[in-house]
PyMOL CGO cylinders between C-alpha atoms (Angstrom):
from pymol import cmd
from pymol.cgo import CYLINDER

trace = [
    CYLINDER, 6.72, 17.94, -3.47, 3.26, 17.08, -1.85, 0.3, 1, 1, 1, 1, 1, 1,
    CYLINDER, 3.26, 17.08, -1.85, 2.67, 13.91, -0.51, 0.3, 1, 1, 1, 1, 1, 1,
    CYLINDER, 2.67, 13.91, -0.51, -0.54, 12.53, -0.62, 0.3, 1, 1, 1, 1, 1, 1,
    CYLINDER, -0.54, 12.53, -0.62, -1.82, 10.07, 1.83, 0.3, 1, 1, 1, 1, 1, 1,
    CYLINDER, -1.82, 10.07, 1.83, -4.68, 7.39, 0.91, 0.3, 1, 1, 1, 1, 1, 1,
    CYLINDER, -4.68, 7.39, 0.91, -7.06, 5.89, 2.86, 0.3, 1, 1, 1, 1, 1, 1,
    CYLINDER, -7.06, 5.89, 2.86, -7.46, 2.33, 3.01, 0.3, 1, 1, 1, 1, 1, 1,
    CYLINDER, -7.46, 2.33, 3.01, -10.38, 2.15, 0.38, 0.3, 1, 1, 1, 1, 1, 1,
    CYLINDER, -10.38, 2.15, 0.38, -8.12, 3.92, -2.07, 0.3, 1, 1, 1, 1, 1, 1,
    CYLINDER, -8.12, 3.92, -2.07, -5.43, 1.61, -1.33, 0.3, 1, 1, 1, 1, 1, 1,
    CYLINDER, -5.43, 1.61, -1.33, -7.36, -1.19, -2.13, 0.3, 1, 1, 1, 1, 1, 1,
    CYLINDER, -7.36, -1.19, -2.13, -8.92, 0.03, -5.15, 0.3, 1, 1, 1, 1, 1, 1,
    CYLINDER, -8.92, 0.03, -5.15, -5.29, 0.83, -6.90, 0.3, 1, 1, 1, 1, 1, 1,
    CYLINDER, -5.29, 0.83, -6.90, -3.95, -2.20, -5.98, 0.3, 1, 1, 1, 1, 1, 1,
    CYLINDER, -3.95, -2.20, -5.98, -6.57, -4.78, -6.65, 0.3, 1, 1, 1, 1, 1, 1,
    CYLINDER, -6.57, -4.78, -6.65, -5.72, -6.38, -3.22, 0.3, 1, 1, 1, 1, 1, 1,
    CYLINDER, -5.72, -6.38, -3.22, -8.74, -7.08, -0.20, 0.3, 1, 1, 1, 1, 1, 1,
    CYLINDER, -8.74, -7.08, -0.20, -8.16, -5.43, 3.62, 0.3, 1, 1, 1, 1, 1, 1,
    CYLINDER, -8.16, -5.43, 3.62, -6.95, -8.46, 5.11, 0.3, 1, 1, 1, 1, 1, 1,
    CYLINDER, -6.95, -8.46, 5.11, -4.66, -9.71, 1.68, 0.3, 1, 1, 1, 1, 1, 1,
    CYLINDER, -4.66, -9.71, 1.68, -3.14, -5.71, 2.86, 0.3, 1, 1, 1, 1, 1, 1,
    CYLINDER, -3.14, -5.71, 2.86, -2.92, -6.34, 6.24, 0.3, 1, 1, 1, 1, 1, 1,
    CYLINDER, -2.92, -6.34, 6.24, -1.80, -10.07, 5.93, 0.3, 1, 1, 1, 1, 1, 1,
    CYLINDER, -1.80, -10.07, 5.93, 1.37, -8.69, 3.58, 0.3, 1, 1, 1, 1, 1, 1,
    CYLINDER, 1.37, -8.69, 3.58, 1.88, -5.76, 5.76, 0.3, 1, 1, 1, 1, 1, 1,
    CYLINDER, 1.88, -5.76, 5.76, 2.73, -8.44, 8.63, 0.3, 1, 1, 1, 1, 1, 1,
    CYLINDER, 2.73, -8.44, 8.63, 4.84, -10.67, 6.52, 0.3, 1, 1, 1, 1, 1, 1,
    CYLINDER, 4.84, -10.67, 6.52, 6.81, -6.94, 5.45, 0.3, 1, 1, 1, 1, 1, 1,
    CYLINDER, 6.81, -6.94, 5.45, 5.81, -7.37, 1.94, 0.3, 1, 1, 1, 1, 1, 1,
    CYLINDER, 5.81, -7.37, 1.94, 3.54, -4.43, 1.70, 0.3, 1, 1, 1, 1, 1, 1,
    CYLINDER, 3.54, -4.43, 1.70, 4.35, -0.62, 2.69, 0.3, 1, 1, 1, 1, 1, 1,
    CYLINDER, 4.35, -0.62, 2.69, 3.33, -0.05, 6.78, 0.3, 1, 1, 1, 1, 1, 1,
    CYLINDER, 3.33, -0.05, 6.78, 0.62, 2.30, 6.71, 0.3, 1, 1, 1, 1, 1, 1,
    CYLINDER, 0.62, 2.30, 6.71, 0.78, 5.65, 9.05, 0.3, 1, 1, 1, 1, 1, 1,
    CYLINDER, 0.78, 5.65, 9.05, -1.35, 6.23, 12.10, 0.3, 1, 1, 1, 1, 1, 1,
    CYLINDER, -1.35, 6.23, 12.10, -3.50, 9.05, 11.69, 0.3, 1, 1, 1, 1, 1, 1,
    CYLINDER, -3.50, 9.05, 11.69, -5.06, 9.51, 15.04, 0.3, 1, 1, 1, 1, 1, 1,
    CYLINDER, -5.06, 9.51, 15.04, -7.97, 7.55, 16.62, 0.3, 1, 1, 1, 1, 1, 1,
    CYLINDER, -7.97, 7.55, 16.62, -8.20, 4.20, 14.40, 0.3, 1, 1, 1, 1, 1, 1,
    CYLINDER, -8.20, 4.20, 14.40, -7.44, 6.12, 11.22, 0.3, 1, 1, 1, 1, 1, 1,
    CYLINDER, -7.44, 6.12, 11.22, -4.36, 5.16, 9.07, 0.3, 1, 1, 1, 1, 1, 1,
    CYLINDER, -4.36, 5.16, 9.07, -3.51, 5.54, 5.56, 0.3, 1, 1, 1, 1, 1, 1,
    CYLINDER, -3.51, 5.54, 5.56, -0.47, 4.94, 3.24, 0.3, 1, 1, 1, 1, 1, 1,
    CYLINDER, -0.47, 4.94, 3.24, 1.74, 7.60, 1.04, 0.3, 1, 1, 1, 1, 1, 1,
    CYLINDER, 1.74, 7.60, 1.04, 0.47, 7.71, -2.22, 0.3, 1, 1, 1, 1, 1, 1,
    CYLINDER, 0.47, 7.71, -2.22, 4.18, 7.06, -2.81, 0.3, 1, 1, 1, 1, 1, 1,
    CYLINDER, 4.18, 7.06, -2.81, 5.31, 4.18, -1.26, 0.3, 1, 1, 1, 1, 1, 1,
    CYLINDER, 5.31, 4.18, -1.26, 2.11, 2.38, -2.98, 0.3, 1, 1, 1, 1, 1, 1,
    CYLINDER, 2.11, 2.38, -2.98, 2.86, 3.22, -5.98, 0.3, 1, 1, 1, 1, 1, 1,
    CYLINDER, 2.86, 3.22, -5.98, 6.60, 2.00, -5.64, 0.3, 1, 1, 1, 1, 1, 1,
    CYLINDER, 6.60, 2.00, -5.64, 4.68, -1.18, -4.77, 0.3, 1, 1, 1, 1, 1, 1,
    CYLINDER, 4.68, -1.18, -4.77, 3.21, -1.63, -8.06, 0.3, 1, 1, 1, 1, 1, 1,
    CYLINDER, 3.21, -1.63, -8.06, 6.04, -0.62, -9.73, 0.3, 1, 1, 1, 1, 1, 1,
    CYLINDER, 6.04, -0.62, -9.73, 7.68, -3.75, -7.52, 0.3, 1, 1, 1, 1, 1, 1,
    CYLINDER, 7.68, -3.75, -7.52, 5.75, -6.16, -8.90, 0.3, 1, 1, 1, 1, 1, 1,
    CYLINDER, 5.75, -6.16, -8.90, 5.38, -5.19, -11.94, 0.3, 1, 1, 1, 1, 1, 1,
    CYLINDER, 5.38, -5.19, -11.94, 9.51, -5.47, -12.50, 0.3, 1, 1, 1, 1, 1, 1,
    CYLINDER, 9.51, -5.47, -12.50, 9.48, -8.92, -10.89, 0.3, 1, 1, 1, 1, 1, 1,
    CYLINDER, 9.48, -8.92, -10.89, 6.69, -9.98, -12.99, 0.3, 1, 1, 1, 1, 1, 1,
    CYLINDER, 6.69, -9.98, -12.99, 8.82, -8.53, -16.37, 0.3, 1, 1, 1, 1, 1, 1,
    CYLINDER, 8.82, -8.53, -16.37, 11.90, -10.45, -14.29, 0.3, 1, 1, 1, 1, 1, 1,
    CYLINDER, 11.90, -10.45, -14.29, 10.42, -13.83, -14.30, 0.3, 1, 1, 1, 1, 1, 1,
]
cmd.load_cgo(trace, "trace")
């Protein structure tokens, strides 16, 4: 299986959310840690994102 890695534009196009709402959620561990990719580079499996919205989606359906 191929994992794909987005960058942090993607990210934030997919999930509707602003850089710092990402970064502010990654802190509180409510968002998936992105990856270092060398220099100040990082990114996020296409994976764990998507598990994300799959997250919320259930606890929205929950509540």
């Amino acid at each position: 299986m191929t994992k794909r890695i987005l960058n942090r534009k993607e990210v934030e196009q997919t999930t509707a959310l602003t850089r710092s709402t990402i970064y502010a959620r990654m802190k509180e561990g409510t968002f998936p840690q992105s990856i270092p990719l060398g220099g100040r580079r990082v990114g996020w499996l296409e994976s764990d994102i998507q598990e994300w919205i799959e997250q919320q989606i259930s606890s929205k359906d929950a509540a």
